[in-house]
C-alpha positions as CSV (number, residue, x, y, z in Angstrom):
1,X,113.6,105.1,97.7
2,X,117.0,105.2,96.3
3,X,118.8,103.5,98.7
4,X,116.3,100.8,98.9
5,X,117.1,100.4,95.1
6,X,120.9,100.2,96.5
7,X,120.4,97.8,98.9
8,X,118.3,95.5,96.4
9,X,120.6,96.0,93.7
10,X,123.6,94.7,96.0
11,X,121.6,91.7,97.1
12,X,120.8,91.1,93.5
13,X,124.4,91.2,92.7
14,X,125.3,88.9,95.6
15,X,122.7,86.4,94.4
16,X,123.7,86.0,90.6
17,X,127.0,85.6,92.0
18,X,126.1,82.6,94.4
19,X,124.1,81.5,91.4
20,X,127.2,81.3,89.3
21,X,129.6,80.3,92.0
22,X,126.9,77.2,93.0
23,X,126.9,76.4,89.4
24,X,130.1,77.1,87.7
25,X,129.9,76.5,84.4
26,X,127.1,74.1,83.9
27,X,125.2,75.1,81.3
28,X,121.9,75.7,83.4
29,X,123.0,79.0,84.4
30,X,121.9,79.3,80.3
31,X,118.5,78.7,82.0
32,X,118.3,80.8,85.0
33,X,119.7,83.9,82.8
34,X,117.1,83.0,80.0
35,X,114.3,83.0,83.2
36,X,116.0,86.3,84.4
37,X,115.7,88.1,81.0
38,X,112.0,86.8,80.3
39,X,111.2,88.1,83.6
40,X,112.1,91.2,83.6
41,X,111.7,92.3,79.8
42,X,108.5,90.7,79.1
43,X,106.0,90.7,82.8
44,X,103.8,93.3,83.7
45,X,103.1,92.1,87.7
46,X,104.2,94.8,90.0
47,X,107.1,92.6,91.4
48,X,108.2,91.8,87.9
49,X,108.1,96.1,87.2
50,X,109.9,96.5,90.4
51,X,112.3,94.6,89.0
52,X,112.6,96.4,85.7
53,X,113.0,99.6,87.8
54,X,115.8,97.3,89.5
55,X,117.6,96.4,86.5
56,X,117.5,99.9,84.6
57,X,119.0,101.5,88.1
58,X,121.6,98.9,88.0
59,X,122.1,99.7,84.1
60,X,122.4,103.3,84.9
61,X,124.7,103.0,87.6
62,X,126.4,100.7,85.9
63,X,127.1,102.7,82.4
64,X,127.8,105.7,84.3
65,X,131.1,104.3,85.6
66,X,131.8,102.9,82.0
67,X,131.5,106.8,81.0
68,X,133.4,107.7,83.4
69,X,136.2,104.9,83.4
70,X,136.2,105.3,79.6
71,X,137.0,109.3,80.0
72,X,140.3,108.8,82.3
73,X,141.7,105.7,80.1
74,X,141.0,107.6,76.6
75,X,145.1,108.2,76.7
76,X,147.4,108.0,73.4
77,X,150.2,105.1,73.5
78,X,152.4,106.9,74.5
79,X,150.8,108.3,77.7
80,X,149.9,105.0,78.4
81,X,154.0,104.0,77.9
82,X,154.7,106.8,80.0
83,X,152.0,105.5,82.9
84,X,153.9,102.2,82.7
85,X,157.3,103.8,83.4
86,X,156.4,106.1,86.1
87,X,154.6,102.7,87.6
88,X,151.1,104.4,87.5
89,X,149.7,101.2,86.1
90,X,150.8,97.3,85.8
91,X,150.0,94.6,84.0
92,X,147.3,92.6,84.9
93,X,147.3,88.8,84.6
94,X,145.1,87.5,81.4
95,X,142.8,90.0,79.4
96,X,140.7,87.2,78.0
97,X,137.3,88.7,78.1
98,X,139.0,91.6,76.5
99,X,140.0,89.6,73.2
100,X,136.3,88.6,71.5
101,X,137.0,88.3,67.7
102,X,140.4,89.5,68.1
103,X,143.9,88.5,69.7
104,X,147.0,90.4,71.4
105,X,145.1,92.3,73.2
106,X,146.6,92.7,76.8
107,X,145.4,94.5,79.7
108,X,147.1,96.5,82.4
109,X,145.5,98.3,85.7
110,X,145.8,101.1,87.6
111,X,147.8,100.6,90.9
112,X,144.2,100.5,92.7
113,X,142.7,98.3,90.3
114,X,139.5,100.0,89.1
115,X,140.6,101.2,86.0
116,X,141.8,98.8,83.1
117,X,143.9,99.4,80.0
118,X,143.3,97.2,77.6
119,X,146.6,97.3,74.4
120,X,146.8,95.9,71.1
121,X,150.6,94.8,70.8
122,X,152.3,93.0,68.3
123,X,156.1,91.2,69.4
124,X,158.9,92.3,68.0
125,X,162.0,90.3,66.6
126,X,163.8,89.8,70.1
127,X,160.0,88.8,71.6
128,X,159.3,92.1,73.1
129,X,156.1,93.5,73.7
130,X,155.0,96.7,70.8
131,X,152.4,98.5,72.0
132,X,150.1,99.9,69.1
133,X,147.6,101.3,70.6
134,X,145.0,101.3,73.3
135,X,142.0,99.0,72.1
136,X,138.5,101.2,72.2
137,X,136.3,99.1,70.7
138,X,133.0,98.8,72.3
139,X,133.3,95.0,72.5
140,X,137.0,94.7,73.6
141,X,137.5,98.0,76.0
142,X,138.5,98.5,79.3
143,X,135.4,98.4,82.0
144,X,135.8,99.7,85.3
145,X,136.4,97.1,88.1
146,X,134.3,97.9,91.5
147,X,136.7,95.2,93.3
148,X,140.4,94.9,92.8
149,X,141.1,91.7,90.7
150,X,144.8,92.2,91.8
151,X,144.1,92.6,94.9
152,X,143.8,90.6,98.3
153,X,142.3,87.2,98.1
154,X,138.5,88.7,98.9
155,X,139.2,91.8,96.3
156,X,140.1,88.8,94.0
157,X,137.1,86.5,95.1
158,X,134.5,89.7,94.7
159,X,135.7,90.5,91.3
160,X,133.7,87.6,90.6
161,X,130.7,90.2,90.8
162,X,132.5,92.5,88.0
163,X,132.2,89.6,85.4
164,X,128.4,89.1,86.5
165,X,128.1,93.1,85.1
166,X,129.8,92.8,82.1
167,X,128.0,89.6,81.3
168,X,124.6,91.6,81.5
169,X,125.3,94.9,80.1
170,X,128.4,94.5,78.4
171,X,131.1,96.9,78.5
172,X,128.3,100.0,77.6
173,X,125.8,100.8,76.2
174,X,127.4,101.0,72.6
175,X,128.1,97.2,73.4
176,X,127.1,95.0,70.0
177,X,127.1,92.0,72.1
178,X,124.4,90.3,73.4
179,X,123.9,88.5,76.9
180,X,123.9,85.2,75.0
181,X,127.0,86.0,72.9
182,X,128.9,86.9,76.1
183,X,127.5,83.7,78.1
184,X,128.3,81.9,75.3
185,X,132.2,84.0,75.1
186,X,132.3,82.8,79.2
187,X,131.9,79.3,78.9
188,X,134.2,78.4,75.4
189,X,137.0,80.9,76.6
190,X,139.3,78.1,76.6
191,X,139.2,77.9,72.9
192,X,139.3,81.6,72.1
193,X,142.0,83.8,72.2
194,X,143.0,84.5,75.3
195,X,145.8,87.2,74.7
196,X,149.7,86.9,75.2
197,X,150.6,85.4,78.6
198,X,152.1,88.2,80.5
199,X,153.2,85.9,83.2
């Protein structure tokens, strides 16, 4: 039973990717999510409970490795200084979904690119990076990554699937933000703040 759960849960993934790769960022995928939501919150078929039983697996899963990701990157500044020294982690390149109702906030990943480190810094006088401390915030944090965004070109492509999670369940389940606010975050990102360009 579970692994039927798996293997539905992955072709579910696949498929709200296509959806969003097929429609970018027309605003129709407003629609489908809206559909997606009203199905499985508010139907009482048996395919419809199915897919509750679907989408609290997923959840599950999903907030586990939040838990779990959110135990190893607890670190104080300046473990995470010393992490960047010994090259245990690197910066990664924007950290725009990481900066909602805030700015500075840049992210940095572990050499294999699950775990992320997001970092509230300020510059100093010479334009150098200050790191104040690592942002924890259940809006803003770190999520773990199941595909390396720094990766190859397919790691890269597939991380594509890591935004589809955090745009349903957030970063965890003390996540304030709603699946509207963070559709909403997704398509105007251009006109937030994105963050200091590590690049």
């Amino acid at each position: 039973m579970i692994k039927k759960y798996v293997h539905i849960s992955l072709l579910f993934i696949i498929g709200m990717g296509l959806i969003c790769l097929i429609i970018k960022k027309d605003n129709q995928l407003y629609k489908i999510e809206e559909k997606i939501l009203e199905i499985i919150t508010h139907s009482q078929s048996t395919t419809c409970l199915e897919l509750k039983l679907l989408n609290r697996s997923l959840k599950n899963m999903y907030y586990k490795k939040q838990d779990d990701h959110a135990l190893r990157t607890h670190v104080s500044i300046e473990r995470f200084v010393g992490l960047i020294n010994s090259n245990k982690i690197i910066p990664a390149r924007n950290a725009t979904f990481h900066n909602i109702n805030d700015c500075h906030n840049l992210k940095y990943l572990s050499r294999n690119g699950h775990y992320e480190y997001i970092v509230k810094v300020e510059k100093d006088e010479n334009g150098n990076n200050l790191f104040i401390k690592i942002v924890t915030n259940s809006i803003n944090k770190g999520t773990y990554n199941f595909f390396n965004q720094e990766g190859r070109w397919w790691q890269r492509s597939l991380h594509h699937f890591d935004v589809i999670f955090w745009l349903l369940y957030g970063t965890s389940y003390e996540d304030q933000s709603t699946v509207s606010d963070r559709l909403d975050f997704y398509f105007n990102r251009n006109n937030a703040c994105g963050g200091l360009d590590e690049n």
